[in-house]
PDB file of N, CA, C, O and CB in Angstrom:
ATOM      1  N   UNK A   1     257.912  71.905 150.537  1.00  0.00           N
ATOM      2  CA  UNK A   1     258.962  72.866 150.259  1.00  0.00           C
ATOM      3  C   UNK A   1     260.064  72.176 149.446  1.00  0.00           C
ATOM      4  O   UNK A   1     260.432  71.044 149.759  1.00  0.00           O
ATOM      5  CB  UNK A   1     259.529  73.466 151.581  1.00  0.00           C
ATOM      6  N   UNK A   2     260.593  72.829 148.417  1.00  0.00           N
ATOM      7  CA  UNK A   2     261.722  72.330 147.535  1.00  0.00           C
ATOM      8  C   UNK A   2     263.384  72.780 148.211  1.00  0.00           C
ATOM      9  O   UNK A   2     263.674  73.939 148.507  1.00  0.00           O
ATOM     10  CB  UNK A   2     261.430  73.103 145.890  1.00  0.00           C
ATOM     11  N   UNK A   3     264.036  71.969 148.313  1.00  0.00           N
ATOM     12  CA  UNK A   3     265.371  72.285 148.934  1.00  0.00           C
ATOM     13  C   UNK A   3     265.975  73.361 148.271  1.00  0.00           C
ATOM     14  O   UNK A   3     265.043  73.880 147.657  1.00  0.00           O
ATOM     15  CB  UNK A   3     266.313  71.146 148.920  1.00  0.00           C
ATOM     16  N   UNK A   4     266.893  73.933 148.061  1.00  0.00           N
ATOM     17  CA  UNK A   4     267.597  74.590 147.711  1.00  0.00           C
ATOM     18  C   UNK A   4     268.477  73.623 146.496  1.00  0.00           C
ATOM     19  O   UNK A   4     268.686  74.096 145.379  1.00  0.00           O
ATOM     20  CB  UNK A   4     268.183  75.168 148.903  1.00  0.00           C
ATOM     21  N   UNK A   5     268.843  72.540 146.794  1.00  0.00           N
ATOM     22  CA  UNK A   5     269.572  71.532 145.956  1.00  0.00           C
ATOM     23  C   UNK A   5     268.631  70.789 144.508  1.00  0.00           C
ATOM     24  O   UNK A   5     269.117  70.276 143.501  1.00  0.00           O
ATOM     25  CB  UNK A   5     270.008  70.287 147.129  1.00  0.00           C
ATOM     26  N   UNK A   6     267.133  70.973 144.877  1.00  0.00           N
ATOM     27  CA  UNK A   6     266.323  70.579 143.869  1.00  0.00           C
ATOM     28  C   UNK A   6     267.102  71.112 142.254  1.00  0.00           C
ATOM     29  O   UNK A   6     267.390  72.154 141.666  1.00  0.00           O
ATOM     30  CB  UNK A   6     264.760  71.287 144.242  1.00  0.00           C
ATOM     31  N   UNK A   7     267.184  69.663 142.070  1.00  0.00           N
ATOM     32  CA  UNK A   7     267.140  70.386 140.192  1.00  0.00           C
ATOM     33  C   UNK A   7     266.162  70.603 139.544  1.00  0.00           C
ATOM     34  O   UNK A   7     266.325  70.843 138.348  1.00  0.00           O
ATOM     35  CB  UNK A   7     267.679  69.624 139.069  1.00  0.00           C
ATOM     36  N   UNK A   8     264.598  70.594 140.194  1.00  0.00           N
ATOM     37  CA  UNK A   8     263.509  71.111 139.244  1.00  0.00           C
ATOM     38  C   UNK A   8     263.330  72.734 139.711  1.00  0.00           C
ATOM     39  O   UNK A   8     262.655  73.613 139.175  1.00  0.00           O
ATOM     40  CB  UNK A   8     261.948  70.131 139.429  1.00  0.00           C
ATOM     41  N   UNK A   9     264.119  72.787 140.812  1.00  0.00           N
ATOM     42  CA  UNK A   9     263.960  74.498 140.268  1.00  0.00           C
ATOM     43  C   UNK A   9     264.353  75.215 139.179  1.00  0.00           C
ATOM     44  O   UNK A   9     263.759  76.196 138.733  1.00  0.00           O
ATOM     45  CB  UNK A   9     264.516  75.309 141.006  1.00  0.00           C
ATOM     46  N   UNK A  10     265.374  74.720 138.739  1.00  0.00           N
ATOM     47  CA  UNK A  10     266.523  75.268 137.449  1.00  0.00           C
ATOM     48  C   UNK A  10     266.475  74.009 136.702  1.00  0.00           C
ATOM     49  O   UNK A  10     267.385  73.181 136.698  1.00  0.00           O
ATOM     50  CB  UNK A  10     268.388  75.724 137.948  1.00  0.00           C
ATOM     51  N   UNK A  11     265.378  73.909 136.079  1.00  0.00           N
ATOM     52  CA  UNK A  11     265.145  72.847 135.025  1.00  0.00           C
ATOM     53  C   UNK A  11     265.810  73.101 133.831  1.00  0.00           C
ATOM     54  O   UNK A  11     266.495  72.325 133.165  1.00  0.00           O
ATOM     55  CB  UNK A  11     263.759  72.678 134.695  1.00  0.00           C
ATOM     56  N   UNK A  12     265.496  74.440 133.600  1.00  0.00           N
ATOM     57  CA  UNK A  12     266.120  74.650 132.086  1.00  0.00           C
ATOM     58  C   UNK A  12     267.868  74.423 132.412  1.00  0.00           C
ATOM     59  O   UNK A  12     268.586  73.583 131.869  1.00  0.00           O
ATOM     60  CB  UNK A  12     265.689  76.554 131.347  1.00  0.00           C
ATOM     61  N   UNK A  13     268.174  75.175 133.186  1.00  0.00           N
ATOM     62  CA  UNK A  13     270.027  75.034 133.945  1.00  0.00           C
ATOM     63  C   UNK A  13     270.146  73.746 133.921  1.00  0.00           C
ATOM     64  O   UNK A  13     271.178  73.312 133.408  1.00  0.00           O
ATOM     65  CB  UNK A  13     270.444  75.570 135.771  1.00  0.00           C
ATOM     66  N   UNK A  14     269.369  72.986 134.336  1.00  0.00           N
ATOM     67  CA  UNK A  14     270.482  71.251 134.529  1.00  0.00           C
ATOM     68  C   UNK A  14     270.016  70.573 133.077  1.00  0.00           C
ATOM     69  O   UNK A  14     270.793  69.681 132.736  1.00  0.00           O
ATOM     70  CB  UNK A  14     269.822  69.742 136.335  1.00  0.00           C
ATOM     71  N   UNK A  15     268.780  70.832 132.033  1.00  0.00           N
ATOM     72  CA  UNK A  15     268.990  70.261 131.289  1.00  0.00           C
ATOM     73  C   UNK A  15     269.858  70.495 130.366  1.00  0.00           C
ATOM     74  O   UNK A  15     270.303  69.637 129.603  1.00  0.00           O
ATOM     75  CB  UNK A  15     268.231  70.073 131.048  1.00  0.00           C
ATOM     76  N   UNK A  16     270.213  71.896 130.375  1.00  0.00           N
ATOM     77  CA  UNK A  16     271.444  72.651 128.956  1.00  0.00           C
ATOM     78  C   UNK A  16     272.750  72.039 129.788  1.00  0.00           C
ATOM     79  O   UNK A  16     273.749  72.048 129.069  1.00  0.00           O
ATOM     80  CB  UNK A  16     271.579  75.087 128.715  1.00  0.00           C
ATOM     81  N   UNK A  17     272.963  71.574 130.959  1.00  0.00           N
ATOM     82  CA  UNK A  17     274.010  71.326 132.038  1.00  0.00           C
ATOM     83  C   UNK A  17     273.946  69.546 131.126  1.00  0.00           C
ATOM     84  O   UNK A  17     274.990  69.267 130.536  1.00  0.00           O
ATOM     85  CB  UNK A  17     273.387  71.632 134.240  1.00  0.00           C
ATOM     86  N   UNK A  18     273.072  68.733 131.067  1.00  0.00           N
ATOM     87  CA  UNK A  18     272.989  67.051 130.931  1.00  0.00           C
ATOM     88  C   UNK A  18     272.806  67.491 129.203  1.00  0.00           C
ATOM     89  O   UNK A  18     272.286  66.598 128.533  1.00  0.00           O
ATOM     90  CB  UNK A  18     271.312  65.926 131.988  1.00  0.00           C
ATOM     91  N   UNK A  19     273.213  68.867 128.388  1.00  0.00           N
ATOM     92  CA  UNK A  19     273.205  69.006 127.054  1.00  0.00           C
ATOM     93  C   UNK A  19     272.200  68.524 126.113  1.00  0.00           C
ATOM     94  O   UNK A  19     272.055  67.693 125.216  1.00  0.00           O
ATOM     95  CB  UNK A  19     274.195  68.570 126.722  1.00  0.00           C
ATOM     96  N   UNK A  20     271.493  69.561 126.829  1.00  0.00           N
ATOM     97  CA  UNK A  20     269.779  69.355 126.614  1.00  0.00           C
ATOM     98  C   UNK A  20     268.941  70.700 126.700  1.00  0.00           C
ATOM     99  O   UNK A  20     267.862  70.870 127.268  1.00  0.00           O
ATOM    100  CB  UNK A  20     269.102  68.320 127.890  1.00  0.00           C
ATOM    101  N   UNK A  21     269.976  71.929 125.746  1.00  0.00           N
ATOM    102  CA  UNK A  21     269.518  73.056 125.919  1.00  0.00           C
ATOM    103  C   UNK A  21     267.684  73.336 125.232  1.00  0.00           C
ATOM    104  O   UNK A  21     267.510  73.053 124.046  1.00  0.00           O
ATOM    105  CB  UNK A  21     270.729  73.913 125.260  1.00  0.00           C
ATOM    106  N   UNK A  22     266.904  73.681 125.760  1.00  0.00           N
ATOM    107  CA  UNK A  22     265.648  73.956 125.461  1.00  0.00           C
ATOM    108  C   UNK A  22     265.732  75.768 125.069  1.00  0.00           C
ATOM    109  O   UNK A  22     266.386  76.712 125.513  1.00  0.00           O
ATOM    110  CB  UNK A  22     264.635  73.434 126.843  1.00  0.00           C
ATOM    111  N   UNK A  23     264.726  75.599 124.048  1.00  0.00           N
ATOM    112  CA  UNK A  23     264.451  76.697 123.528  1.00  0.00           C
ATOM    113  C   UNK A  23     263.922  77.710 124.439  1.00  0.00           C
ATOM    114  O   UNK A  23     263.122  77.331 125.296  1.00  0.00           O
ATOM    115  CB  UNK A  23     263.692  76.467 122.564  1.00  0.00           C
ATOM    116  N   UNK A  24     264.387  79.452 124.354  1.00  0.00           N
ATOM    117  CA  UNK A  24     263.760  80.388 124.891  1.00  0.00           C
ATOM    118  C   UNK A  24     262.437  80.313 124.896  1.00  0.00           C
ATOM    119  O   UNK A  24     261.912  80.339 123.783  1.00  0.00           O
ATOM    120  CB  UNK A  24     264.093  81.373 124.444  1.00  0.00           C
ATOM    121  N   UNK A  25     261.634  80.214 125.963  1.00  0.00           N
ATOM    122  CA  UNK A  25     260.611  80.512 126.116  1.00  0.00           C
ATOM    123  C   UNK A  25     259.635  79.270 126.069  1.00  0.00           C
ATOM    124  O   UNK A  25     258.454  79.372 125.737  1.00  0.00           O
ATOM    125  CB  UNK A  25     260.455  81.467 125.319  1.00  0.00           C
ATOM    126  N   UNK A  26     260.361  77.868 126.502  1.00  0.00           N
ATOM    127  CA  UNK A  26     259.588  76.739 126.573  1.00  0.00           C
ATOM    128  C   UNK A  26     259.155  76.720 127.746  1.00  0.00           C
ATOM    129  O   UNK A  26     259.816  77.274 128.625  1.00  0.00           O
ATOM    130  CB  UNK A  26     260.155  75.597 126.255  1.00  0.00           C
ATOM    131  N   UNK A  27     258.098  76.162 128.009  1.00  0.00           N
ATOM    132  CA  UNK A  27     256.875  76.374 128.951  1.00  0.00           C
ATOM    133  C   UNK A  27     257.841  75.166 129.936  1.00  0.00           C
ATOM    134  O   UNK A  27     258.358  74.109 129.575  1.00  0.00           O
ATOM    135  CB  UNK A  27     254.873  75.916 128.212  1.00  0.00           C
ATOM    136  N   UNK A  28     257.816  75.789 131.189  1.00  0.00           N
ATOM    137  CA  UNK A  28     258.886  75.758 132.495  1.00  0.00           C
ATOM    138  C   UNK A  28     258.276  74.288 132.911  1.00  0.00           C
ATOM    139  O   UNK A  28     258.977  73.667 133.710  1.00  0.00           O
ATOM    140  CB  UNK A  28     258.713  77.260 133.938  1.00  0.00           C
ATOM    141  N   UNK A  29     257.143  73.691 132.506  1.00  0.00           N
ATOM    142  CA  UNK A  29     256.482  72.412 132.604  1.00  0.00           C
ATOM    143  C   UNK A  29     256.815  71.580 131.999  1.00  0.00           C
ATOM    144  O   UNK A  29     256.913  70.459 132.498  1.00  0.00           O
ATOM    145  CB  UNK A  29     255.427  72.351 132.419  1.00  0.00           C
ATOM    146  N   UNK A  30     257.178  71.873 130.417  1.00  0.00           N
ATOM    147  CA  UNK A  30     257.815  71.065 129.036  1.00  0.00           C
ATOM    148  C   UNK A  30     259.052  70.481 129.964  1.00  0.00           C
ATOM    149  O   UNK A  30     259.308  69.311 130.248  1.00  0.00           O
ATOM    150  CB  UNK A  30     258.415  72.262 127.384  1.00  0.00           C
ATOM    151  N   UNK A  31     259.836  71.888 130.397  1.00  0.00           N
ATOM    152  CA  UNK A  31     261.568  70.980 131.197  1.00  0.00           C
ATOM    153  C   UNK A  31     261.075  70.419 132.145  1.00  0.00           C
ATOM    154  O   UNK A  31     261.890  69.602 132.573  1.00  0.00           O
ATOM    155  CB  UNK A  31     263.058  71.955 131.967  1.00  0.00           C
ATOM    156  N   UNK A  32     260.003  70.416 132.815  1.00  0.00           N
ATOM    157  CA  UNK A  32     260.101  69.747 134.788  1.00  0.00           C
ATOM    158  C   UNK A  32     259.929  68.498 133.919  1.00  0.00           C
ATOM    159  O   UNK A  32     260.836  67.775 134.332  1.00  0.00           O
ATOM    160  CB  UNK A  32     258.476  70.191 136.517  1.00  0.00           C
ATOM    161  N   UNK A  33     259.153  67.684 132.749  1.00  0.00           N
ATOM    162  CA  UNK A  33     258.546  66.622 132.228  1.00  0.00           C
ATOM    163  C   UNK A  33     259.893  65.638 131.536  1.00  0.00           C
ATOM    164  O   UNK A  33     260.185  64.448 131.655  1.00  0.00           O
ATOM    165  CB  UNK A  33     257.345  67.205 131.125  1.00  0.00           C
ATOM    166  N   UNK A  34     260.618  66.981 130.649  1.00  0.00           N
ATOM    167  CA  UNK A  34     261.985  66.392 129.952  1.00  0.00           C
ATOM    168  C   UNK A  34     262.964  66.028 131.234  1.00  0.00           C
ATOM    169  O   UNK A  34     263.605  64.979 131.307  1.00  0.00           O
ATOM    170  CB  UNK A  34     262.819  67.672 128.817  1.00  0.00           C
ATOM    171  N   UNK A  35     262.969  66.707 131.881  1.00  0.00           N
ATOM    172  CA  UNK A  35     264.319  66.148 132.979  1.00  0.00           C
ATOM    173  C   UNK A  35     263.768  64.946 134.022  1.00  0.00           C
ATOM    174  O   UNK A  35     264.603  64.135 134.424  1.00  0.00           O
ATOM    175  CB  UNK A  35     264.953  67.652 134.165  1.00  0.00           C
ATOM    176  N   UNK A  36     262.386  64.827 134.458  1.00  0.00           N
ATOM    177  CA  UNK A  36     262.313  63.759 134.967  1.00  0.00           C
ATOM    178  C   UNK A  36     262.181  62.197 133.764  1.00  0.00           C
ATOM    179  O   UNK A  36     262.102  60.991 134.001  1.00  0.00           O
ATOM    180  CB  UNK A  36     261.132  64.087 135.921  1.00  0.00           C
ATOM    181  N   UNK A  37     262.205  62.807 132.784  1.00  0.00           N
ATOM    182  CA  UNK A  37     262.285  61.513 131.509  1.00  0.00           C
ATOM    183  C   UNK A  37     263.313  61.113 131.508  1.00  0.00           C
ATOM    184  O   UNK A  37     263.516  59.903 131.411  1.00  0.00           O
ATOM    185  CB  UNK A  37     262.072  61.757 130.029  1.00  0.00           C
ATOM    186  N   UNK A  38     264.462  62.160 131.636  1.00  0.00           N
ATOM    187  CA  UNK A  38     266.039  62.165 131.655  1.00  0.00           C
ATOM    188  C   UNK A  38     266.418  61.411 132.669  1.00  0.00           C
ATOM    189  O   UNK A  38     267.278  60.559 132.446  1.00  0.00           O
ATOM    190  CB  UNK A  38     266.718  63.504 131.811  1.00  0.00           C
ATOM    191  N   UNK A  39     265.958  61.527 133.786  1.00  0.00           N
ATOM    192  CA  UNK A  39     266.365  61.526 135.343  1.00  0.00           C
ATOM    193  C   UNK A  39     265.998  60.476 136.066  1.00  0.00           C
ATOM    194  O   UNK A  39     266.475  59.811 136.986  1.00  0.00           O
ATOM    195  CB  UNK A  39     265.842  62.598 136.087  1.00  0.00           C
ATOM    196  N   UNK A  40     264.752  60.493 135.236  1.00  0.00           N
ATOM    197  CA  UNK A  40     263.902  59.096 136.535  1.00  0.00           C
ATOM    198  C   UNK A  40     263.692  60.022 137.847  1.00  0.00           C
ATOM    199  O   UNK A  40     262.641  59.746 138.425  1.00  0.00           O
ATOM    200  CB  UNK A  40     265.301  57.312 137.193  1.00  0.00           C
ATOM    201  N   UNK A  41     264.207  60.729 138.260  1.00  0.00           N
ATOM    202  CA  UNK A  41     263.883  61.995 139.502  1.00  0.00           C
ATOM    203  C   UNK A  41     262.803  61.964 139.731  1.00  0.00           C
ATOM    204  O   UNK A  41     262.475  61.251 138.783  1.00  0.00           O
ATOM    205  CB  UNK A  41     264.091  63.468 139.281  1.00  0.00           C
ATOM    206  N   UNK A  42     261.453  62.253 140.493  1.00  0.00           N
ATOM    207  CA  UNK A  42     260.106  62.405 140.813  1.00  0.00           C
ATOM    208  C   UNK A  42     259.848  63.691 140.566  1.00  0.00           C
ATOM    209  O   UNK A  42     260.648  64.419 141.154  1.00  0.00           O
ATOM    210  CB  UNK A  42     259.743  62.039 142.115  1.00  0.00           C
ATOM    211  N   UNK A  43     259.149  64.196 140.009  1.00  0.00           N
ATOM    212  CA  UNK A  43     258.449  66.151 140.163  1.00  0.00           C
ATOM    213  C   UNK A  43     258.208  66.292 141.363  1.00  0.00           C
ATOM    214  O   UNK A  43     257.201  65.758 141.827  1.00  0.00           O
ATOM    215  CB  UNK A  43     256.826  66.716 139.386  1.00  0.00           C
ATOM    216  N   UNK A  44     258.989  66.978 142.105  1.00  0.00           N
ATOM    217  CA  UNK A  44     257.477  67.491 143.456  1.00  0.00           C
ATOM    218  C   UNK A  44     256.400  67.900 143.179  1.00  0.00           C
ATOM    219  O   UNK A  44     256.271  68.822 142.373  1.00  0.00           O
ATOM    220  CB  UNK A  44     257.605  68.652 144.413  1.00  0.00           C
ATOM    221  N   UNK A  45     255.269  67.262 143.833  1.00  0.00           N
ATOM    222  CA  UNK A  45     254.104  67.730 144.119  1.00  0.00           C
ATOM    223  C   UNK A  45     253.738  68.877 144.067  1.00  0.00           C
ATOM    224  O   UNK A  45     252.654  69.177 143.565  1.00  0.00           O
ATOM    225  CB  UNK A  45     253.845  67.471 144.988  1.00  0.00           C
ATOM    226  N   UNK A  46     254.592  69.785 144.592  1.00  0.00           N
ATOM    227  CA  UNK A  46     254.388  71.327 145.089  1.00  0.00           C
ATOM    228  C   UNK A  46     254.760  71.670 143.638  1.00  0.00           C
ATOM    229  O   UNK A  46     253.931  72.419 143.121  1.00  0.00           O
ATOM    230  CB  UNK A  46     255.473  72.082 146.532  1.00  0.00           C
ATOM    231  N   UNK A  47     255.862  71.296 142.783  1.00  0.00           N
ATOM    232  CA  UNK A  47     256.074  72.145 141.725  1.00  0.00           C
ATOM    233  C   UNK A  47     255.373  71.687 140.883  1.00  0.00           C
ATOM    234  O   UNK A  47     255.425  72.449 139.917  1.00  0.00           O
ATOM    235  CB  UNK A  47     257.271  72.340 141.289  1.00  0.00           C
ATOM    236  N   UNK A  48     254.396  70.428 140.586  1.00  0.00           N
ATOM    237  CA  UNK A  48     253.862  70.416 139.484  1.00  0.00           C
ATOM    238  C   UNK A  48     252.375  70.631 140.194  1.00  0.00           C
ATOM    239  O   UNK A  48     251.549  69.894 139.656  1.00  0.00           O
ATOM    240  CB  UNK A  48     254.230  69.117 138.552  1.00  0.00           C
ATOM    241  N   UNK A  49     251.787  71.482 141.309  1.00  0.00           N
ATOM    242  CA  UNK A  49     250.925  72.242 141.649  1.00  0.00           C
ATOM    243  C   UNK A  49     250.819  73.414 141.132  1.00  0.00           C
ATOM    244  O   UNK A  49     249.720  73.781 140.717  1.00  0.00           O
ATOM    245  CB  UNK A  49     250.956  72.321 142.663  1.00  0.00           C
ATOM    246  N   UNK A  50     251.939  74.246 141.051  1.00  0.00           N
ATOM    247  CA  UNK A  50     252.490  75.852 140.322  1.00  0.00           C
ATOM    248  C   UNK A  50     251.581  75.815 139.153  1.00  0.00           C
ATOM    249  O   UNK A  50     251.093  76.893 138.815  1.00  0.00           O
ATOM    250  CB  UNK A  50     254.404  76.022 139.701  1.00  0.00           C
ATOM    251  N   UNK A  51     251.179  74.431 138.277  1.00  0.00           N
ATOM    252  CA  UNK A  51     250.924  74.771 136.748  1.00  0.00           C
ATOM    253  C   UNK A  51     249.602  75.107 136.745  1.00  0.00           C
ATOM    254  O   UNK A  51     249.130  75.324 135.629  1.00  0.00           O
ATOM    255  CB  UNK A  51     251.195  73.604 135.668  1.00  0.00           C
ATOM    256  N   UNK A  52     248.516  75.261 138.138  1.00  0.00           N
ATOM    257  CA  UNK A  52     247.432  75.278 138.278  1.00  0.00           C
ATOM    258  C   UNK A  52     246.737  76.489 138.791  1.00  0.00           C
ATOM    259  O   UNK A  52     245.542  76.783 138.824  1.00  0.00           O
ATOM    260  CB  UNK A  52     247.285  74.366 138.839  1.00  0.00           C
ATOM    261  N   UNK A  53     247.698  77.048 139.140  1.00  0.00           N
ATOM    262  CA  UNK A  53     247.882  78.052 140.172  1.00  0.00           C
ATOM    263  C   UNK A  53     247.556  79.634 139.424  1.00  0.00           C
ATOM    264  O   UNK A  53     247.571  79.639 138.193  1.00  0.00           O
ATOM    265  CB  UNK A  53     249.552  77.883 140.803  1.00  0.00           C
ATOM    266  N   UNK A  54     247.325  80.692 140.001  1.00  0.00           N
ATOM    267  CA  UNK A  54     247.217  82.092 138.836  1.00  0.00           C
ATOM    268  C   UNK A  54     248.343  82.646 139.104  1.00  0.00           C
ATOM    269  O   UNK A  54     248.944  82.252 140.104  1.00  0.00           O
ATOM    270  CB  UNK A  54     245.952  83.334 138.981  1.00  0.00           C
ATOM    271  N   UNK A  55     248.805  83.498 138.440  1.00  0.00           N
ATOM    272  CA  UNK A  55     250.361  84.285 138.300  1.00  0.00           C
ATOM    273  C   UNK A  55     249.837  85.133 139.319  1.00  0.00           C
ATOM    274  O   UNK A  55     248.651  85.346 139.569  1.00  0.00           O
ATOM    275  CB  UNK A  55     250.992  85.156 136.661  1.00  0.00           C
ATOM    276  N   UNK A  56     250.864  85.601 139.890  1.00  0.00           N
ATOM    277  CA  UNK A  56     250.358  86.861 141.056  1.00  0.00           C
ATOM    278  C   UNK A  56     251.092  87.691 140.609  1.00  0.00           C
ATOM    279  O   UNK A  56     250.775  88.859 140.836  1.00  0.00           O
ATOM    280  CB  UNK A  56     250.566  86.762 142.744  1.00  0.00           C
ATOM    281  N   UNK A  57     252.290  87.440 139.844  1.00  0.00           N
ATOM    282  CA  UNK A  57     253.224  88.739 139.860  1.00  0.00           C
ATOM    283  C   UNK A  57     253.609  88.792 138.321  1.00  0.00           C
ATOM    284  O   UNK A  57     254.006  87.700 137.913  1.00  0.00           O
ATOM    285  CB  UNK A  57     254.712  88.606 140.964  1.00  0.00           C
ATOM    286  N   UNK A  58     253.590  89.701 137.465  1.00  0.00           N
ATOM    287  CA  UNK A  58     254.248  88.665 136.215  1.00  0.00           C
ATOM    288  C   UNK A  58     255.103  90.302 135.713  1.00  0.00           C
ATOM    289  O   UNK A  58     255.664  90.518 134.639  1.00  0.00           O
ATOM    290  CB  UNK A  58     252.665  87.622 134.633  1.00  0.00           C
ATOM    291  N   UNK A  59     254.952  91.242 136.872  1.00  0.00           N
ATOM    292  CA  UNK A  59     255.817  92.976 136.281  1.00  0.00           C
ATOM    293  C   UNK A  59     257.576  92.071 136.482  1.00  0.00           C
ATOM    294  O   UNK A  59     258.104  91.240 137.221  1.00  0.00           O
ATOM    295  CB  UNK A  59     255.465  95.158 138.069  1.00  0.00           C
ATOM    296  N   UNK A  60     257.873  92.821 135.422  1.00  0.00           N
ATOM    297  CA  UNK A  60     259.651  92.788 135.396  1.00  0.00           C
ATOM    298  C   UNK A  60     259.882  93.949 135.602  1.00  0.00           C
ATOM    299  O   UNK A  60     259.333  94.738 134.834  1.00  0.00           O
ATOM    300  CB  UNK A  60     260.523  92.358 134.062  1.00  0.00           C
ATOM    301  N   UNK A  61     260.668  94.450 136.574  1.00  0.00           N
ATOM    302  CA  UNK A  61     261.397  95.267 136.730  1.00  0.00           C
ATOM    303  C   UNK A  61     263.164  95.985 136.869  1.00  0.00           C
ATOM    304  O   UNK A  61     263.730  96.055 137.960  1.00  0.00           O
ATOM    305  CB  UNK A  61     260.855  95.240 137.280  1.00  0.00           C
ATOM    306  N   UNK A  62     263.638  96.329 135.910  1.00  0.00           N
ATOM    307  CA  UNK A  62     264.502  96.486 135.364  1.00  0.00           C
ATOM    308  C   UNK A  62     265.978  96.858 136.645  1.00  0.00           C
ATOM    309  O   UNK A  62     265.758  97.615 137.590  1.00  0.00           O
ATOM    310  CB  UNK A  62     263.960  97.489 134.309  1.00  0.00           C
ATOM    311  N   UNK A  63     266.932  96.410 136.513  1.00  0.00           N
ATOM    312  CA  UNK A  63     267.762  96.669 137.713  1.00  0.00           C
ATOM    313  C   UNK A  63     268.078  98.092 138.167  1.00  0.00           C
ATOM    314  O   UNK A  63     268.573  98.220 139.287  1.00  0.00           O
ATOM    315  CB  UNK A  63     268.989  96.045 137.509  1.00  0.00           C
ATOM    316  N   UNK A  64     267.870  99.063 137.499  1.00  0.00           N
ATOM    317  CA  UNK A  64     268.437 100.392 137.419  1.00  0.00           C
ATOM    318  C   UNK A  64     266.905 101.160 137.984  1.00  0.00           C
ATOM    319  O   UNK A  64     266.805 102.350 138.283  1.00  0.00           O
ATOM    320  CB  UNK A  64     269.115 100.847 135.629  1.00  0.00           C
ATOM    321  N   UNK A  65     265.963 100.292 138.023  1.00  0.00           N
ATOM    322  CA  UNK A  65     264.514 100.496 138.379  1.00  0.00           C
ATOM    323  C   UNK A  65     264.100 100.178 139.686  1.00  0.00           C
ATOM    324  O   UNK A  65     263.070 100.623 140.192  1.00  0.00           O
ATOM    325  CB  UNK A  65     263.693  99.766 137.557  1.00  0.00           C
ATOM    326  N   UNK A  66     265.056  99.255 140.355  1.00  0.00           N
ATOM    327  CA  UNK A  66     264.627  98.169 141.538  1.00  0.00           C
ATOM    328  C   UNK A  66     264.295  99.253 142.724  1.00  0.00           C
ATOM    329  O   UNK A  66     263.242  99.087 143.340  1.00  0.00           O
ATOM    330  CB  UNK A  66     266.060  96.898 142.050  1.00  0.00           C
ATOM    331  N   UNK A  67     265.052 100.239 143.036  1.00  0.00           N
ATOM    332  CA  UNK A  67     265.459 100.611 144.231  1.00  0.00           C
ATOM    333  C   UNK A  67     263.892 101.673 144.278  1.00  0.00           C
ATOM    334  O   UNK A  67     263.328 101.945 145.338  1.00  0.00           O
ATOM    335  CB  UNK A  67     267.267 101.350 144.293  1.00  0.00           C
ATOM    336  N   UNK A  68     263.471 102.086 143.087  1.00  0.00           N
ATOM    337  CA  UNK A  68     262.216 103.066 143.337  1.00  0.00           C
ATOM    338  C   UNK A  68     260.726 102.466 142.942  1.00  0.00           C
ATOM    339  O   UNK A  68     259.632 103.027 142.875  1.00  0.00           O
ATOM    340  CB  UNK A  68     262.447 104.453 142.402  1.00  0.00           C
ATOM    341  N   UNK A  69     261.135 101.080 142.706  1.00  0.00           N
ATOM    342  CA  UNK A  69     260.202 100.074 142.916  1.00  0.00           C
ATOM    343  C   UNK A  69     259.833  99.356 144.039  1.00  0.00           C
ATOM    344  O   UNK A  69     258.700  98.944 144.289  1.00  0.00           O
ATOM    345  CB  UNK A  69     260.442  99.326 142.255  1.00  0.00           C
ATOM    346  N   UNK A  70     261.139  99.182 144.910  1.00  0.00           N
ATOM    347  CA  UNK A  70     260.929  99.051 146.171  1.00  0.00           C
ATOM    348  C   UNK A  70     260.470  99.973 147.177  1.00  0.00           C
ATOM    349  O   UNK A  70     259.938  99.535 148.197  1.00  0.00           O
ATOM    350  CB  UNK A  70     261.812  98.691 146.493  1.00  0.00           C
ATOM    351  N   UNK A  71     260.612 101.110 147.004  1.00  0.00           N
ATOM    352  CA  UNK A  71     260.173 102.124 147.635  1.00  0.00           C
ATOM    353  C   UNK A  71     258.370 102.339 147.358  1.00  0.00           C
ATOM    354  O   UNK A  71     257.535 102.391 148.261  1.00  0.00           O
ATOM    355  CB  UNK A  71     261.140 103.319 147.134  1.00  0.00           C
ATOM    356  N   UNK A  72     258.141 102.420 146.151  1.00  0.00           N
ATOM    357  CA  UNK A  72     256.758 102.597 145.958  1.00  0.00           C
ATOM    358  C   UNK A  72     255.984 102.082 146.347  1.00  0.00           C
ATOM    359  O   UNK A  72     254.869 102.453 146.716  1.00  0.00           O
ATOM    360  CB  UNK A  72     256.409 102.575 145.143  1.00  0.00           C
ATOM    361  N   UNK A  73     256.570 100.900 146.322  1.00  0.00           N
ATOM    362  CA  UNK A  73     255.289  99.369 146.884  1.00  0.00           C
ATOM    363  C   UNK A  73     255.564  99.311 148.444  1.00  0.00           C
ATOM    364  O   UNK A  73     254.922  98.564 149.182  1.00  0.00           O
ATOM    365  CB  UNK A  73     255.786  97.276 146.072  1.00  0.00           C
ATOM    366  N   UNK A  74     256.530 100.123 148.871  1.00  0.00           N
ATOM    367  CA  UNK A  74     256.535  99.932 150.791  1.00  0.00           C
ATOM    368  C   UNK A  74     255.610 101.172 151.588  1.00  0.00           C
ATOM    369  O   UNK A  74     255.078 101.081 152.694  1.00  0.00           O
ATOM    370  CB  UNK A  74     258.515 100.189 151.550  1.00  0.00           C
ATOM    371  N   UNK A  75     255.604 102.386 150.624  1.00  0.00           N
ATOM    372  CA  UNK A  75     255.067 103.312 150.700  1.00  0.00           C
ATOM    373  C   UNK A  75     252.696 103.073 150.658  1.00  0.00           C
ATOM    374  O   UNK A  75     251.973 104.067 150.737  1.00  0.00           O
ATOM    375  CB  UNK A  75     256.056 104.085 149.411  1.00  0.00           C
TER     376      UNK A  75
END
């Protein structure tokens, strides 16, 4: 389990934070790799497991959308 304090959750956030903004839409693996280069930090295990893993969820749902999205899927 990753703490809450982990900076590889918000990889892209602490590297634009150490002024090291990465481009929209760089693969969330590219930053876990750049910030432990940066960092010397270790990857967790668990998060560099994610890159192996299948998407389960990948719908966006819009905020003005949430409340009858939640309903549908409890229904």
């Amino acid at each position: 389990m990753l703490s809450t304090a982990s900076p590889y959750k918000f990889a892209d956030s602490v590297l634009d934070a150490l002024g090291d903004a990465q481009p929209a839409g760089t693969d969330p693996f590219v930053n876990l790799a750049e910030l432990n280069k940066q960092t010397g930090v270790e990857i967790p295990p668990r998060m560099l497991a994610l890159k192996d893993l299948p998407v389960l969820h990948n719908e966006v749902i819009p905020a003005d959308k949430m409340e009858l999205a939640v309903v549908k899927n409890l229904l």
